[in-house]
C-alpha positions in Angstrom: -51.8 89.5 181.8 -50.7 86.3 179.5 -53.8 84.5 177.6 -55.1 81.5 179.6 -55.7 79.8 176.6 -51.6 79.7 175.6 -50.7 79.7 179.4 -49.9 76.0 180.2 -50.8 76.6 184.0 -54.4 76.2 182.9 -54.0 73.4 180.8 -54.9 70.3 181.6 -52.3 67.2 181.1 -53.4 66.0 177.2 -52.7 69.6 176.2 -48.9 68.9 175.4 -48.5 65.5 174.1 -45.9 63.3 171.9 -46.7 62.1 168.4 -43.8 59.8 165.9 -42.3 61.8 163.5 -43.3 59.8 159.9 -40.4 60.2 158.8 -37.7 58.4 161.7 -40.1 57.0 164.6 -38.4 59.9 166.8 -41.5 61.5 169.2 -41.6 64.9 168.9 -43.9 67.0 171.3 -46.4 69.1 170.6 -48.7 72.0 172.4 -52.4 71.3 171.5 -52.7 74.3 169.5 -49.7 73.8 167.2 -50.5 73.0 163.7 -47.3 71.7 163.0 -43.7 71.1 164.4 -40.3 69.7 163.5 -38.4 66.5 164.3 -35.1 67.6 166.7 -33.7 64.1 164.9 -34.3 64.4 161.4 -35.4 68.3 160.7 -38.7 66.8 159.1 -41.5 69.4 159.7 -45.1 67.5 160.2 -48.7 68.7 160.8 -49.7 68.5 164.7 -52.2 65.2 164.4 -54.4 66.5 167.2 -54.3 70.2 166.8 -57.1 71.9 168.8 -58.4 75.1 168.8 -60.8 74.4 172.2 -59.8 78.0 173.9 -61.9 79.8 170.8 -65.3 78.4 172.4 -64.7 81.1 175.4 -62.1 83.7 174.4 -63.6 86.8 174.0 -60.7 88.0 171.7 -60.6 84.6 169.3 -61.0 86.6 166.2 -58.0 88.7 167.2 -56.2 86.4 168.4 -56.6 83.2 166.3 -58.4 84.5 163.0 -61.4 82.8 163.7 -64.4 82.9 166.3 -66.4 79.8 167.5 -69.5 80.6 165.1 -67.1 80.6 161.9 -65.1 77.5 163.3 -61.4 77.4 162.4 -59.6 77.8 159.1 -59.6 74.8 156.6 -55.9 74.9 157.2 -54.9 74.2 160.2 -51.4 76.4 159.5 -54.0 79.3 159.6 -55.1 78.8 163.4 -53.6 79.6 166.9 -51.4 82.9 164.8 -50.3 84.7 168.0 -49.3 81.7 170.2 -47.3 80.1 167.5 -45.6 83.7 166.6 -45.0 84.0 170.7 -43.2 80.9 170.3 -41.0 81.8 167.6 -40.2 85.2 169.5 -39.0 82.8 172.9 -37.1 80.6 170.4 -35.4 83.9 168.7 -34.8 85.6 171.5 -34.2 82.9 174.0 -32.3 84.5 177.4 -32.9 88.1 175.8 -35.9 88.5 178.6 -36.1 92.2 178.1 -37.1 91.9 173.7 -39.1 89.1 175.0 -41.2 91.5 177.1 -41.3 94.1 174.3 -42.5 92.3 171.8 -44.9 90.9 174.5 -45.7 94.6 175.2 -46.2 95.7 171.6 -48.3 92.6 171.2 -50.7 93.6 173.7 -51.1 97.5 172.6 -51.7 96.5 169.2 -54.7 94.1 170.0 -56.4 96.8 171.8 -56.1 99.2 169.5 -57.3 96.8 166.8 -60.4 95.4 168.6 -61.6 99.4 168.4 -59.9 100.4 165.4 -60.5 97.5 162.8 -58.3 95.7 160.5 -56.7 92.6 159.9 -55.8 91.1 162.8 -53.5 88.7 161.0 -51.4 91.4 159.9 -51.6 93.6 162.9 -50.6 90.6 165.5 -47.7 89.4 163.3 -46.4 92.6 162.7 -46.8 93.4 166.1 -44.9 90.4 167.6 -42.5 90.3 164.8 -41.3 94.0 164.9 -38.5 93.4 167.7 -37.1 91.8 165.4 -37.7 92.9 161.9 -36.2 96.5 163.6 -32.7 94.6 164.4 -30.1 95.8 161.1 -27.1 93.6 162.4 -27.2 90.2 164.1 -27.2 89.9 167.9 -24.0 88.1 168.3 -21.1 90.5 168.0 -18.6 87.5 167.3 -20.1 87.3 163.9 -18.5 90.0 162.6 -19.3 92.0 159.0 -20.7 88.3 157.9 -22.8 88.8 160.5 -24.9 91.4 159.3 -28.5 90.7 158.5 -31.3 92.5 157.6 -34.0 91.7 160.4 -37.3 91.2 157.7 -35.6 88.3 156.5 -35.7 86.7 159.9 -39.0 87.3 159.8 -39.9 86.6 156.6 -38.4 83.1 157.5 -40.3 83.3 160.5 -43.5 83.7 158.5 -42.5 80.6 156.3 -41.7 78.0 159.4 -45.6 79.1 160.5 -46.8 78.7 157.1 -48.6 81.9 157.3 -50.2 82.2 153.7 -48.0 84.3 150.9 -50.1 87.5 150.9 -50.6 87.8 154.3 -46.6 87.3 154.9 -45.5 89.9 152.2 -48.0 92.9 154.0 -46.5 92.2 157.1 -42.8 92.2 155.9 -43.4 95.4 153.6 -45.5 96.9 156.9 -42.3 96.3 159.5 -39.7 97.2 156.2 -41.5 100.5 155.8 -41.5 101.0 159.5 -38.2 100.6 159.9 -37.2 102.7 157.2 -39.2 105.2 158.6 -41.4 104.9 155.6 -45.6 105.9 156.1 -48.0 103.4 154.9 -51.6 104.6 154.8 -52.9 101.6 156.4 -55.3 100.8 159.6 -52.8 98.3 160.1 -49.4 100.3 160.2 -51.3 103.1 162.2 -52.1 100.5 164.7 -48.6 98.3 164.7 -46.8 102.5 165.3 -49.2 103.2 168.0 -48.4 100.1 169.5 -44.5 100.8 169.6 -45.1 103.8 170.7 -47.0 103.1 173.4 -45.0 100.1 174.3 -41.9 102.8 174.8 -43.7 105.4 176.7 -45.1 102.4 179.0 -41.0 101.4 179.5 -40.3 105.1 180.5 -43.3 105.3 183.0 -42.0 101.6 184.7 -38.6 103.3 184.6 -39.8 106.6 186.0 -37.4 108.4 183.4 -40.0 109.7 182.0 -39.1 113.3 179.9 -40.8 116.2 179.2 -40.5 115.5 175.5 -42.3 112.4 175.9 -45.4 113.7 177.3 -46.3 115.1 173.3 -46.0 111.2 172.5 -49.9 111.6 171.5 -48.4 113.5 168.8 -47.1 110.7 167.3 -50.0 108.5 167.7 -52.1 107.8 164.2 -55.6 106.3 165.9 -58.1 107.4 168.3 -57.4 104.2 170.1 -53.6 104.8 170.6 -54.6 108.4 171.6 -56.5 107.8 174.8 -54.4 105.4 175.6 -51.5 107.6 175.9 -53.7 109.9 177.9 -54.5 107.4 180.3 -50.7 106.5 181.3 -49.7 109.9 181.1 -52.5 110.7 183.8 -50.6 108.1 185.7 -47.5 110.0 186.3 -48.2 113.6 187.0 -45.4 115.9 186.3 -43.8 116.3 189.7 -44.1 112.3 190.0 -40.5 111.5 191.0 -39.3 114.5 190.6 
């Protein structure tokens, strides 16, 4: 289930709006929780003049989702607020046609803020790591036309990523060296890599259940998990599909 609060069939008509770019007059539109966006003229990159962060008052998950809850109000920056939706946006824009990474990402996204609104930790680093890891996974770039020049490692896409959002220095480096290590295969004794792997794992066994491939092999995936959380989770769609299901 999408987020009403970033679904646009529940917004009402001010909640995408123009605004002048200060730098050539063009307008350039804006979603009403974007805190900033960039001229399709000129390239000039501008903060959102009437960001709002209204869906906090009655989201149950605004801490997870946007880093702040009502009581706290949002960030003094305004870069800091709205995390996941702008991240969501950067995924569509990255991905573009590629429906099926779209939907992982989406998937992995999802998984990971359950986990983390049982297991702890920083939801900043979870939810970016989370989103991001479809692509911070990919070792060469998706066009085959590029060639060898093609080849790119994908943590520098997202540590680009990270920079267009202006997501704050720190925060950026743990998620890059999180999705490095996990790409690498590397452990990180962290809350938040144990909950970003749970989350990719889960997202894969989910895929293989919708599929109805699902392998003996895969029914030891609680194996792999690293939290509680990600644990019954696995139990819970594994009860789903009993072993002669489909078979």
């Amino acid at each position: 289930m999408r987020c009403p609060g970033q679904d646009r069939a529940y917004w009402k008509e001010d909640a995408v709006f123009e605004s002048p770019c200060p730098k050539c007059g063009k307008a350039v539109e804006f979603f009403k929780d974007e805190s900033a966006g960039r001229c399709t003229s000129c390239g000039h990159r501008f903060k959102n003049p009437n960001v709002s962060f209204d869906c906090a008052k009655w989201c149950a998950f605004a801490q997870e989702c946007l880093g702040f809850t009502p009581e706290s109000g949002p960030p003094t920056n305004p870069a800091q607020g709205a995390l996941a939706g702008r991240l969501i946006r950067e995924i569509k824009d990255y991905f573009q046609t590629d429906q099926a990474r779209i939907a992982d990402a989406l998937t992995i996204f999802q998984y990971a803020r359950e986990i983390l609104a049982k297991e702890g930790g920083d939801p900043r680093i979870v939810l970016a790591a989370a989103l991001l890891l479809e692509i911070g996974v990919e070792t060469f770039a998706r066009d085959p036309s590029a060639g060898p020049t093609g080849q790119t490692d994908g943590v520098i896409n997202v540590r680009r990523i990270l920079k267009d959002i202006s997501l704050d220095d720190d925060t950026a480096e743990c998620v890059c060296h999180l999705i490095g290590s996990y790409r690498t295969g590397q452990e990180v004794d962290t809350i938040e890599f144990r909950i970003v792997s749970d989350a990719h794992v889960l997202a894969k066994l989910s895929a293989s259940l919708s599929g109805g491939d699902l392998d003996e092999s895969q029914r030891t995936t609680s194996i792999q998990l690293r939290t509680t959380s990600g644990k019954a989770r696995a139990e819970v769609l594994l009860q789903a599909f009993p072993r002669d299901s489909g078979r």
